[in-house]
C-alpha positions as a printed NumPy array, in Angstrom:
array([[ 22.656, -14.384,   7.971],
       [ 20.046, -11.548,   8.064],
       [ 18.243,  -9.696,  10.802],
       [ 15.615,  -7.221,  10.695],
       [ 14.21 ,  -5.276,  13.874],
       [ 11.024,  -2.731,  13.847],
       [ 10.216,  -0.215,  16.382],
       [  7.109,   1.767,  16.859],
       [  6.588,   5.603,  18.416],
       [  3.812,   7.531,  19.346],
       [  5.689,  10.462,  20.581],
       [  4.617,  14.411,  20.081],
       [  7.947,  15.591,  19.648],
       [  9.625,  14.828,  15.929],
       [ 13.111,  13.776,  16.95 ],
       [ 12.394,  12.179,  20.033],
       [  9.808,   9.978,  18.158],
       [ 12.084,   9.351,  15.495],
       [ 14.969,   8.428,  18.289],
       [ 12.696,   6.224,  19.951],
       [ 11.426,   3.977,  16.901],
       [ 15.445,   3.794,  15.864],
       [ 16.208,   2.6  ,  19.334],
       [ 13.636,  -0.199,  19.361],
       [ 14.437,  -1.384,  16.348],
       [ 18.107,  -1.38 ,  17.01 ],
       [ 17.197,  -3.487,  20.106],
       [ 15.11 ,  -5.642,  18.171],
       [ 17.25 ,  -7.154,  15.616],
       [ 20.862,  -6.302,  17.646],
       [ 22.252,  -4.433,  14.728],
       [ 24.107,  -1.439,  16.045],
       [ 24.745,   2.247,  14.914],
       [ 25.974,   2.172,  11.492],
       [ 25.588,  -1.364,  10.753],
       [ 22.335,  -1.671,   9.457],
       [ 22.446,  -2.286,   5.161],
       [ 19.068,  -0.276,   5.193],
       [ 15.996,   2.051,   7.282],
       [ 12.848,   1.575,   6.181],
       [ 11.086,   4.671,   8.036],
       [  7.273,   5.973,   8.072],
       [  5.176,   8.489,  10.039],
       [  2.417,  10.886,   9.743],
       [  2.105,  13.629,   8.396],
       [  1.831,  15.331,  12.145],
       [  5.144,  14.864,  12.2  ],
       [  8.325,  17.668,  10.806],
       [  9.901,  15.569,   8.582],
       [ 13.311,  16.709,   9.031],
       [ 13.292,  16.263,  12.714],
       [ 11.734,  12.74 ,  12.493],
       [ 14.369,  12.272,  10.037],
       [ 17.1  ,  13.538,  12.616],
       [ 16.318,  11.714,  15.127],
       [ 16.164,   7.909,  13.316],
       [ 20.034,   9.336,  11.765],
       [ 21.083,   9.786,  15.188],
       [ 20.498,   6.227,  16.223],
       [ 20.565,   4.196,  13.234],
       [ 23.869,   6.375,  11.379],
       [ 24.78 ,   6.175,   7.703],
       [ 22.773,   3.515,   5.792],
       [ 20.139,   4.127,   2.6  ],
       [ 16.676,   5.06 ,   3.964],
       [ 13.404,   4.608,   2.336],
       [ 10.309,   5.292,   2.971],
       [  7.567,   8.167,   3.628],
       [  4.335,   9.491,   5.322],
       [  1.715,   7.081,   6.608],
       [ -1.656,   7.737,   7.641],
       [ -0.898,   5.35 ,  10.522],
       [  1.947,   2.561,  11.372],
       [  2.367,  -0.359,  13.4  ],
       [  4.651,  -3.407,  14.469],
       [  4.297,  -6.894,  15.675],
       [  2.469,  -5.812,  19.168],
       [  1.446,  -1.662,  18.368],
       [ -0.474,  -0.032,  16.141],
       [ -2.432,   3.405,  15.655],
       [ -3.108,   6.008,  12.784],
       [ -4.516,   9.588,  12.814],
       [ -1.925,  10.902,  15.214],
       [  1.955,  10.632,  15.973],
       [  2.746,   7.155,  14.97 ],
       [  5.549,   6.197,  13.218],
       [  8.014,   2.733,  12.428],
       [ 11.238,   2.142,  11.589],
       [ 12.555,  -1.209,  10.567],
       [ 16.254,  -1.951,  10.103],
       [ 18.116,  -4.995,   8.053],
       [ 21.503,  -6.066,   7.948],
       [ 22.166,  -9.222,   5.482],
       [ 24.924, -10.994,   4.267],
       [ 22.487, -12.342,   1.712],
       [ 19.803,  -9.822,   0.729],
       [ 21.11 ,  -7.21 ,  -1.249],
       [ 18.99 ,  -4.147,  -1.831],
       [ 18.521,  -1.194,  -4.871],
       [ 16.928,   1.721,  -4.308],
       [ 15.223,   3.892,  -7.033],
       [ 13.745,   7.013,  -7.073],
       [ 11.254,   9.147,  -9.84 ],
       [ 10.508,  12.465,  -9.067],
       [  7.585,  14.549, -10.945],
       [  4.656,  12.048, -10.748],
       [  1.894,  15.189, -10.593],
       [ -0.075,  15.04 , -13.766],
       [  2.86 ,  12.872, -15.321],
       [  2.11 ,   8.943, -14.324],
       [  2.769,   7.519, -17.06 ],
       [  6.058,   9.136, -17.767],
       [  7.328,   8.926, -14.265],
       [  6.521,   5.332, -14.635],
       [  7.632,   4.668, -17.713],
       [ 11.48 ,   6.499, -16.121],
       [ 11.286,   4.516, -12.86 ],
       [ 10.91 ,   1.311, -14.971],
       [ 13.738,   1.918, -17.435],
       [ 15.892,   2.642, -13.976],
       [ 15.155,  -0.858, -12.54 ],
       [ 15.485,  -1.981, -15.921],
       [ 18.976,  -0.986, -16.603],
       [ 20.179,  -1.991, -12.688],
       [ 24.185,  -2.914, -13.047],
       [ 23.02 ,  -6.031, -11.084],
       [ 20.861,  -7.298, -13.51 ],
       [ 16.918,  -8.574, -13.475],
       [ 15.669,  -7.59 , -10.259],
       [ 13.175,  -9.897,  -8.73 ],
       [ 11.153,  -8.413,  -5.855],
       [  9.992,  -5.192,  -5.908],
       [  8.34 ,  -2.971,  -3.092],
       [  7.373,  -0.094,  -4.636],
       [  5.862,   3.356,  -3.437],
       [  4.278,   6.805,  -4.947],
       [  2.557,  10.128,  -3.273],
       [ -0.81 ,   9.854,  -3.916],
       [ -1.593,  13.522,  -3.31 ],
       [ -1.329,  16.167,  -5.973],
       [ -1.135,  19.914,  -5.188],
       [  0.224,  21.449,  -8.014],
       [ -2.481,  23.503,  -9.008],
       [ -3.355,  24.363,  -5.026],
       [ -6.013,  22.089,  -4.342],
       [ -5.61 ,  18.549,  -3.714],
       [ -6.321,  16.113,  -6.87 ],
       [ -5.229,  12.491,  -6.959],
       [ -1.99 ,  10.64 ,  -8.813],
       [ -3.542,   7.842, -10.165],
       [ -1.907,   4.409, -10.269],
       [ -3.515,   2.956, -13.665],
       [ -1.562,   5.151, -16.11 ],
       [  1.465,   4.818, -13.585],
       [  1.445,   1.577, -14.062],
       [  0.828,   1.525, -17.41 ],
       [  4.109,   3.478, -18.161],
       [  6.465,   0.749, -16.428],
       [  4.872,  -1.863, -17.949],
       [  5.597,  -0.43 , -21.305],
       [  8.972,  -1.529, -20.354],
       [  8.312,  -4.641, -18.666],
       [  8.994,  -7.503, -20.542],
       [  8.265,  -9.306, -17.536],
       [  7.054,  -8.033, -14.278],
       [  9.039,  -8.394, -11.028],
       [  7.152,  -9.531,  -8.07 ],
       [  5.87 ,  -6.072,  -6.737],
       [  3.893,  -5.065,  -3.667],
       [  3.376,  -1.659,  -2.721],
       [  0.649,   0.958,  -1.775],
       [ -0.1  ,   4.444,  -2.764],
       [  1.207,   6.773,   0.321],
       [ -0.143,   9.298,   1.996],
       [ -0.008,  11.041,   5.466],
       [ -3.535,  11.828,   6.575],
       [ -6.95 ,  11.609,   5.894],
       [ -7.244,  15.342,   4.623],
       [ -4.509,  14.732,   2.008],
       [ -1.69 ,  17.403,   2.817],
       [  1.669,  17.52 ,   1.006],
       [  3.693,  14.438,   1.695],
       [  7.486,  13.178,   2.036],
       [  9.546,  10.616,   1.239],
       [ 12.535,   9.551,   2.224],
       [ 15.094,   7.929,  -0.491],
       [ 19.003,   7.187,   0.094],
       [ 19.947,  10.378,   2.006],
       [ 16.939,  12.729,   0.567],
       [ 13.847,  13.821,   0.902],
       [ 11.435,  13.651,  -1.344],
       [  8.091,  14.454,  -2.793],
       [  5.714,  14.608,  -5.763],
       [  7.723,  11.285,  -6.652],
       [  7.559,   7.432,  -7.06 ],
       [  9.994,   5.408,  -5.054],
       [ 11.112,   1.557,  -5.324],
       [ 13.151,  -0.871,  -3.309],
       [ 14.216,  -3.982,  -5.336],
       [ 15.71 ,  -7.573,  -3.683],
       [ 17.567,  -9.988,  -5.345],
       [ 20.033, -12.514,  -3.524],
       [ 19.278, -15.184,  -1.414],
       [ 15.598, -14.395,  -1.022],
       [ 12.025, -14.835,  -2.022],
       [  9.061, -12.047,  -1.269],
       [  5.687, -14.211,  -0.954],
       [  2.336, -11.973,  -0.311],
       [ -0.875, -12.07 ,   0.138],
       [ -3.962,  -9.745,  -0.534],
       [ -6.536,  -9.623,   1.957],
       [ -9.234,  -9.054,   0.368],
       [-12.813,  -7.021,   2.155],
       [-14.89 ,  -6.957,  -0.886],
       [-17.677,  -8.994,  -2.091],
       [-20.197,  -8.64 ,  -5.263],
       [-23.682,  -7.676,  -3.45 ],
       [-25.326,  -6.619,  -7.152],
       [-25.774,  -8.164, -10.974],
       [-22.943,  -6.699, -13.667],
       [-23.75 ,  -3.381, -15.163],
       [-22.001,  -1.463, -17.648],
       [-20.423,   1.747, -17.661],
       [-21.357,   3.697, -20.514],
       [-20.108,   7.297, -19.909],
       [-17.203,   8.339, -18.005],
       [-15.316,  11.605, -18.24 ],
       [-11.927,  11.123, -16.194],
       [-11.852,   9.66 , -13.492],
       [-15.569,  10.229, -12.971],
       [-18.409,   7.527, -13.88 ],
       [-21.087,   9.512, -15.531],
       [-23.501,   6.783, -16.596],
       [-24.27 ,   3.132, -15.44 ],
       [-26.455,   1.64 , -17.742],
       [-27.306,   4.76 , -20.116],
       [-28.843,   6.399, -16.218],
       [-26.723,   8.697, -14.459],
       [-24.629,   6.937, -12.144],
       [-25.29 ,   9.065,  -8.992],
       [-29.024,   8.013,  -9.587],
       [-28.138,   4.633, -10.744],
       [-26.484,   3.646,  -7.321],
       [-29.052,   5.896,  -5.028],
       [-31.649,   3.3  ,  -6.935],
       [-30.109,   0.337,  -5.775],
       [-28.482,   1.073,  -2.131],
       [-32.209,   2.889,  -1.484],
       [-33.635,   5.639,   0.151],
       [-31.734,   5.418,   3.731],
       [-28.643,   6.147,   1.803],
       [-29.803,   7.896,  -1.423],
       [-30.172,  11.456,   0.346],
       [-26.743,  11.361,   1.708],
       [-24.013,  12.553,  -0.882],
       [-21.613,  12.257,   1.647],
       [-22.62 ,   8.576,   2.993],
       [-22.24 ,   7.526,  -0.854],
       [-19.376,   9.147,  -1.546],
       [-17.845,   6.963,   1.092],
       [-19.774,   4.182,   0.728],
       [-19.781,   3.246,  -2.878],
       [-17.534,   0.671,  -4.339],
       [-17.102,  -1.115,  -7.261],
       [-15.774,  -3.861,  -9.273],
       [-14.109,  -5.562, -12.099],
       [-14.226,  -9.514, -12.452],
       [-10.734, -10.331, -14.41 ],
       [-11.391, -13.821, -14.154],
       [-14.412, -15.642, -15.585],
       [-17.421, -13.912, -14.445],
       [-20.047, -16.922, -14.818],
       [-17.641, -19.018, -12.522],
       [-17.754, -19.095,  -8.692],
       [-17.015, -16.079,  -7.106],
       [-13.303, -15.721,  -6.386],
       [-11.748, -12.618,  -4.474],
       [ -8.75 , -13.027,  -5.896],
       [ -9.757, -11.9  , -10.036],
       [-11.677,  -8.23 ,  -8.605],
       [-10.196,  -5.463,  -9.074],
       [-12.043,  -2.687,  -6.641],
       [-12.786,   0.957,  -6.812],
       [-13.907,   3.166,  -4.135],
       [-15.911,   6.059,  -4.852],
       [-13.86 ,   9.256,  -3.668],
       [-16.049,  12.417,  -4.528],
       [-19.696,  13.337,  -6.009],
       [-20.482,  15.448,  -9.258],
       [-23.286,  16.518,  -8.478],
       [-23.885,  18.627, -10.949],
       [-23.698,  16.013, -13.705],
       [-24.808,  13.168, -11.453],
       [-21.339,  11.77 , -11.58 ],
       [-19.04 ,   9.419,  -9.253],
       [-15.569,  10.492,  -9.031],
       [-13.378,   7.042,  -8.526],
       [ -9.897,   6.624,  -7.008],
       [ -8.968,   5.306, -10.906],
       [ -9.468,   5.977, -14.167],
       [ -9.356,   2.607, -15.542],
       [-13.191,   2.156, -15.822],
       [-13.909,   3.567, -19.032],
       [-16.96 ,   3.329, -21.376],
       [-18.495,  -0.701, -21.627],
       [-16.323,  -1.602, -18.851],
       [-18.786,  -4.436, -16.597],
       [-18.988,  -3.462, -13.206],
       [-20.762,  -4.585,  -9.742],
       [-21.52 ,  -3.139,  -7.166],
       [-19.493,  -4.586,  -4.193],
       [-20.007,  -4.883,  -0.334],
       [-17.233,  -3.976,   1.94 ],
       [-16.863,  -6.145,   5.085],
       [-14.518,  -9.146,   5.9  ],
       [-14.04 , -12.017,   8.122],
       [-11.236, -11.164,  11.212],
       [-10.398, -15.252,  11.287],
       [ -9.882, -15.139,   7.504],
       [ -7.307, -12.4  ,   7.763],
       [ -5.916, -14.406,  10.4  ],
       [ -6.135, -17.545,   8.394],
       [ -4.264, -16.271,   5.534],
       [ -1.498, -15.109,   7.767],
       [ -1.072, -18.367,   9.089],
       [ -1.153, -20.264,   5.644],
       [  1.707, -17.781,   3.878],
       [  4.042, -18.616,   7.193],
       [  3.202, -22.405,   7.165],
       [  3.865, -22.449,   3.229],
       [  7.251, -20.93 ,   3.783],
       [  8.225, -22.944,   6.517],
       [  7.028, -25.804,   4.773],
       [  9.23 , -25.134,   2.098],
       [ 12.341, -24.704,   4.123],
       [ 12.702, -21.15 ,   3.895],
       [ 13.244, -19.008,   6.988],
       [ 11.546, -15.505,   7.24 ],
       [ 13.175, -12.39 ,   8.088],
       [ 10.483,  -9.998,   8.275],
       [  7.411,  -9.148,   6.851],
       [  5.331,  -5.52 ,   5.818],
       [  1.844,  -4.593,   6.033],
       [  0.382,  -2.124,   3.273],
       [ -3.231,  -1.783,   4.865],
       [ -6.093,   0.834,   3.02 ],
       [ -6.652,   3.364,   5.549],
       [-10.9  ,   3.074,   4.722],
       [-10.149,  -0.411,   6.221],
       [ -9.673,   1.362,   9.999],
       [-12.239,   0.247,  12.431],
       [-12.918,   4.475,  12.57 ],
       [-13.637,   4.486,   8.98 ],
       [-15.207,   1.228,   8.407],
       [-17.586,   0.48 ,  10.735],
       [-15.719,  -2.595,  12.036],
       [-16.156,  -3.331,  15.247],
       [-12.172,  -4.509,  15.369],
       [ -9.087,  -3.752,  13.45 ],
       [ -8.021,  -6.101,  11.002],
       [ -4.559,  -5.752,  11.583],
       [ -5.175,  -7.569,  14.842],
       [ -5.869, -10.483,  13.726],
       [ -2.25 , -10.119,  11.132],
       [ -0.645,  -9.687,  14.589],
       [ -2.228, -12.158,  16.24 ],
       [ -1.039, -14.492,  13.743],
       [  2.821, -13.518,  13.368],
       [  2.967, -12.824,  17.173],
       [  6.832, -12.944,  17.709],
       [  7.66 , -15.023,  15.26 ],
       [  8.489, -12.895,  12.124],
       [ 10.04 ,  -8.99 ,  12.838],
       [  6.78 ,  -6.57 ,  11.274],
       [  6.707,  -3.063,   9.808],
       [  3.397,  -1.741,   8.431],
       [  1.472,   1.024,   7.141],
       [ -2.021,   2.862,   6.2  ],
       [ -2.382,   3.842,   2.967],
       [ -4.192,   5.193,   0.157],
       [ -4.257,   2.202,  -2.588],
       [ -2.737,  -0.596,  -2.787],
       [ -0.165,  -2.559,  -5.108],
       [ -0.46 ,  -6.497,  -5.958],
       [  0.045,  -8.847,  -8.79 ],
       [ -3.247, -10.109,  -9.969],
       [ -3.167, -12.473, -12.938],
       [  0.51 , -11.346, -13.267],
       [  0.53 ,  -7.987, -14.229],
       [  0.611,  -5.366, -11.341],
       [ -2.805,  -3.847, -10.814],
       [ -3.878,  -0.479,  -8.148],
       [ -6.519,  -1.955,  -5.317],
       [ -8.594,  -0.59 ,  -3.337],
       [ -9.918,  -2.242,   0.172],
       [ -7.295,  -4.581,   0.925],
       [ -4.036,  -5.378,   3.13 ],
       [ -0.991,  -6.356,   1.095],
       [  0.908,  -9.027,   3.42 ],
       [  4.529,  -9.48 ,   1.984],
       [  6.803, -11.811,   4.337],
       [ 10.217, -11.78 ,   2.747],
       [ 12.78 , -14.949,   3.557],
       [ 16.109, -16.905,   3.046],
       [ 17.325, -20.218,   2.017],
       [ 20.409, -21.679,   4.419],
       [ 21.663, -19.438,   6.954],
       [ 20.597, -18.394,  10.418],
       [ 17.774, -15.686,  10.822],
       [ 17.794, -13.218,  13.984],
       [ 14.491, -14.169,  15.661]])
């Protein structure tokens, strides 16, 4: 038997807001104070992280916590970002069991704190691990001013180790839209500058889905100079004039409306075939060179005769709320109950920051209503499998709903 609760708290004060979320979530899945097999926590970074802490111990007790900052958080019937919010989610199985792993030093060191954090999971006493929710601070300070951790070389590391990939879902975290420091929380720690995973193995599967907001609105170009992270040339032009050419002159006098506007990306499927959301791989334009005409992207995996389009951000509402329906009906359909599902959503994706004239996480509520426990969070990137290997995205939600086989499921 499993149960899972979530509780959601806008409150100013740190421990009180922490208390409250604990509290809910307690009274949402009936496990009581020091029963719970383990916290998943999140809140901004308005928030003193040792009081939030505090005040989630106080209700929940002694159990492994994991989790971090969050730009914004929400459950099956709230949901906000940009100021106090926070979630905690609590599960107690007889079925599920749960590892925890933690990396610290990520800051200019990806691929080696990847390549550690792999070897960990690797090596677990209780063997292959086969779901995998897995976290990292996107926001490097080292050097004083704020710089990205990128996921690509990250990633790269644990797949060095990887024979085969688990089944991993995650998101790049951060805890507000001007990038401060952030914290994690891991077993009884806190945490930062690190990478952070949570495997399941047991009596339980982790389906997802990605929601994609992305379609191609140009031909494919190639990238034919790149320094970094930053696209230098598109097509032997400078990018920065390349892209002012094509979105026009409304937009090509505004730095600032391309910097935030501009996204691109890569077909990993056949690129004369249909288009198919599902194969793109997406990159969001985070910062202007202006001085060498440059795009700074939120990856560095789009090096020199890499083919590129330009994409156009915008989705459907009923198709997010289509997709939620058709991962619950699947699982249902194939006699599995769920226990409770997460939400990685890309902070751009906010109705403030996207122009939308709704949120999409809505339309995910909408569709789980009460019938699955939910804990989710805005991000900075997110983590999916795409043609089986584990890729960074940009622009999407991450839906994972994770259930059981036999047994009776707190509802």
């Amino acid at each position: 038997m499993s149960r899972f609760g979530s509780g959601f708290s806008e409150q100013t004060n740190s421990y009180e807001a922490g208390r409250q979320a604990a509290r809910l979530a307690k009274d949402h899945s009936g496990i009581g104070q020091g029963q719970a097999d383990l916290c998943l926590l999140f809140c901004t970074s308005r928030h003193d992280p040792a009081e939030f802490e505090a005040g989630v111990e106080a209700e929940v007790g002694s159990c492994p916590f994991f989790g971090g900052y969050a730009n914004g958080t929400l459950t099956n019937s709230e949901m906000g970002y940009d100021g106090y919010q926070c979630v905690v989610g609590l599960l107690q199985s007889e079925t599920i069991q749960v590892d925890l792993f933690a990396q610290e030093g990520i800051a200019f060191k990806e691929y080696e704190t990847g390549r550690e954090l792999a070897r960990q999971i690797a090596s677990s006493s209780r063997g292959r691990i086969p779901y995998l929710l897995l976290l990292f601070d996107a926001v490097n300070r080292q050097e004083g001013r704020f710089q990205m951790n990128y996921g690509t070389p990250f990633i790269r590391g644990m797949d060095e180790v990887f024979d085969r990939w688990p089944v991993t879902a995650g998101a790049r975290v951060m805890g507000d839209m001007k990038f401060k420091p952030t914290h994690q929380w891991f077993q009884d720690r806190r945490l930062q500058n690190a990478a952070i995973a949570l495997g399941f193995s047991g009596a339980v599967t982790m389906d997802y889905v990605v929601m994609h907001g992305c379609t191609p609105a140009s031909a494919y170009h190639t990238v034919t100079a790149v320094r970094g992270a930053t696209i230098l040339e598109i097509d032997h032009q400078p990018a920065l004039e390349f892209v002012s050419h094509i979105l026009g002159p409304e937009v090509s006098g505004n730095l600032n409306e391309i910097k935030f506007f501009v996204t691109m990306g890569r077909n990993a499927g056949d690129k004369w075939s249909d288009y198919r959301p599902e194969s793109y791989i997406n990159r969001m334009c985070v910062g202007i060179d202006e001085k060498r005409g440059g795009l700074r992207m939120a990856e560095r995996d789009f090096t020199e005769g890499t083919e590129i389009q330009l994409m156009r951000r915008g989705f459907e509402m009923g198709y997010i709320f289509d997709q939620t329906k058709s991962l619950i009906e699947r699982i249902r359909f194939e006699g599995r109950r769920p226990v409770f599902a997460t939400y990685f959503n890309c902070a751009g994706r906010a109705a403030a920051y996207s122009n939308n004239t709704d949120e999409d996480v809505r339309f995910v509520q909408q569709a789980i209503a009460d019938e699955i426990p939910l804990i989710g969070v805005y991000e900075a990137g997110e983590l999916a499998m795409i043609k089986r290997e584990l890729e960074v995205l940009d622009w999407t939600g991450i839906l994972c709903i994770f259930s059981e086989t036999g047994g009776a499921v707190h509802e």
